[in-house]
N, C-alpha and C positions, 0 to 999 in steps of 0.2 A: 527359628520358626516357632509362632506360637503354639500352641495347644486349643484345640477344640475340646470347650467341653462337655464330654458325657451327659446325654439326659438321664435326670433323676424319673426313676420310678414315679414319682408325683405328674412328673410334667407327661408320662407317659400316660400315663392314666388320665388328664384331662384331656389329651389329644382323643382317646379312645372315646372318651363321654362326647366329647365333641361330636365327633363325627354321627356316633349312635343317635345321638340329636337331631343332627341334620337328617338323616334318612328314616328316622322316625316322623319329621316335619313334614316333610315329601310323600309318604306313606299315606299321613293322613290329608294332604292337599291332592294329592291323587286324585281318588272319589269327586272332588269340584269339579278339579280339570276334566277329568271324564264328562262329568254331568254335565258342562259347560259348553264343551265340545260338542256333545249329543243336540242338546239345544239348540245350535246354532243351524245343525245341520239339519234337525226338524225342522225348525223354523224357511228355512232357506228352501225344503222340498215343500213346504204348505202356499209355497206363494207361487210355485210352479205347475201351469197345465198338466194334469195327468194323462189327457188326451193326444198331445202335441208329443209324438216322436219319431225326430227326424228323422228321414231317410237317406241313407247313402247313394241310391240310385236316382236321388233327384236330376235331372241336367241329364243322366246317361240313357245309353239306346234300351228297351226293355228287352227282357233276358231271351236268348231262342229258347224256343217252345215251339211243341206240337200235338195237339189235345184232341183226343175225338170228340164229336157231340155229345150232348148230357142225350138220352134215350128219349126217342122219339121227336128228337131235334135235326135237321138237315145238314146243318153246319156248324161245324165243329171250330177250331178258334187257335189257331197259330201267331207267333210274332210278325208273321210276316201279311199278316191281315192290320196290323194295323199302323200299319203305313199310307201316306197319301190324303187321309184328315183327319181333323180332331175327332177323336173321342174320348169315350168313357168307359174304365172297366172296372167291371163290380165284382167282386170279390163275395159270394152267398151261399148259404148251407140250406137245406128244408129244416135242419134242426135246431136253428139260429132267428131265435125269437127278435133279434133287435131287426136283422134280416125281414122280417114280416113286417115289424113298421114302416122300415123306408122305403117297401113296395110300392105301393101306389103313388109316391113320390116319382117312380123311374115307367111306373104304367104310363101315367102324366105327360113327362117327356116324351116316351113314344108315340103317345096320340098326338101331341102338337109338333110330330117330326124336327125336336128340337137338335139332337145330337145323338149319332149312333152310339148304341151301351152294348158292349158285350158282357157277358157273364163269364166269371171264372168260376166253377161248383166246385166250392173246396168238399174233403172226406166225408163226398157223400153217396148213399145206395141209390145205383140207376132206378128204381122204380120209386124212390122216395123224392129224389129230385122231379123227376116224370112227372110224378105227382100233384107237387107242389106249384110247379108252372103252369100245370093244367088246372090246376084249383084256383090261385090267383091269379094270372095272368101271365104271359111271357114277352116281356120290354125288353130282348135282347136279338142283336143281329144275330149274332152270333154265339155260341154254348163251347164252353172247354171243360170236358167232367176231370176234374183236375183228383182222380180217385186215391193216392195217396200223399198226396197233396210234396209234394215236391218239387213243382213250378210253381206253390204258392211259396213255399220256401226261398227258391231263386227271386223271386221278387218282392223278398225282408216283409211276408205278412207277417203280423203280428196277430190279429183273430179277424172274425168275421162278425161285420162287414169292413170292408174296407171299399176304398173308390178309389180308382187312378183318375186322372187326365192326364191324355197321349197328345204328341203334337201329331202333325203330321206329316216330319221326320220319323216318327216314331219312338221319340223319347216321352220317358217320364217326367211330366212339369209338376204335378202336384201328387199327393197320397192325402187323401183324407179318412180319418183311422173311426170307427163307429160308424150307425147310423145317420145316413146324410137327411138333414134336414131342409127346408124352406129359405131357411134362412142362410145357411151355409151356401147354397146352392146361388141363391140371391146376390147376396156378397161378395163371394169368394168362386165360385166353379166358374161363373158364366162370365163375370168380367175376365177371368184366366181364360176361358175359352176362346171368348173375342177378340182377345188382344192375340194369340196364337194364330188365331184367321186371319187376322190380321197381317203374322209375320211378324209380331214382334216377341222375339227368344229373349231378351232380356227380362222379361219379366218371369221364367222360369225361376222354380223354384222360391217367390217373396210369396205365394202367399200358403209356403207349407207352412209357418208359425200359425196362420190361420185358423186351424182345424179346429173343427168344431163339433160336436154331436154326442150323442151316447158311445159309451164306453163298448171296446171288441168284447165281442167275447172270445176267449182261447177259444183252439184247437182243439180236437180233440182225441 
């Protein structure tokens, strides 16, 4: 049997350098990789809607609920109201300034008896909401003062405003997240809405990538 031989101390020591080497290389290519890495992944969130985030409730029934009136409103705003036709639920605060732009937007439709909107009043004071519909106008069938906001929870808000479209099944086909605009509305709401009257469910849920508008504002 032959003999293995023994490493010399020399060769022990170059092993040692060696290696010190190598993780010294790596130490300092580290920092790139990092950088490199960050970069890509800036890069890849700059080219993505900040407004656009999906919903998991697209396509399903909306959540049970049962809300009293915002004060000084008749009717108050349950899941089970909104079955039977299309509508629209708006998701709005008094203290929700983007909320104040796309007012007169939903006045609008009420006057032209385009599509019933009910209102959800996310975390807000009965006399402040009172207030504010009586000051601007009240474009809803229907009021849910939704006061610690917990079926706006069940229904993955994110801030206010928000818009649903319901079928009339009563599922969620769309969520558009902000202020809804002219153009949004144009585009995107109304052709979803016709084609729903329609009867045609396939089209749920194409055009939440859509969304379009000023940005929510949180909760509060």
């Amino acid at each position: 049997m032959s003999n293995v031989p023994m490493p010399t101390q020399e060769q022990d020591d170059r092993r040692l350098a060696d290696g010190l080497q190598r993780r010294l290389r790596f130490s300092h290519a580290l920092p790139l990789i990092l950088f490199v890495a960050l970069t890509i992944a800036l890069g890849w969130g700059l080219t993505q809607n900040p407004r656009v985030i999906p919903s998991v409730l697209i396509g399903k029934p909306v959540p049970e609920f049962t809300l009293p009136a915002v004060q000084g409103r008749p009717l108050g705003l349950a899941s089970a109201d909104l079955k039977g036709s299309v509508s629209l639920v708006n998701v709005f605060a008094s203290w929700c300034t983007a909320c104040r732009d796309e007012h007169p937007l939903f006045m609008q439709l009420k006057a032209q008896d385009v599509i019933p909107i009910h209102g959800l009043n996310y975390k807000d004071r009965p006399d402040d909401a009172a207030r504010w519909l009586d000051m601007l106008g009240d474009p809803y069938t229907r009021t849910g003062a939704d006061r610690d906001g917990r079926v706006a929870i069940d229904w993955g808000v994110y801030g206010v405003p928000e818009t649903f479209v319901i079928g009339k099944d009563g599922r969620i086909a769309y969520k558009h997240i902000g202020a809804l605009t002219p153009e949004a509305l144009q585009t995107t709401i109304m052709p979803l809405v016709e084609a729903l009257r329609r009867g045609e469910t396939d089209v749920i849920g194409e055009a939440d990538a859509a969304t379009a508008g000023a940005g929510p504002v949180r909760g509060r």
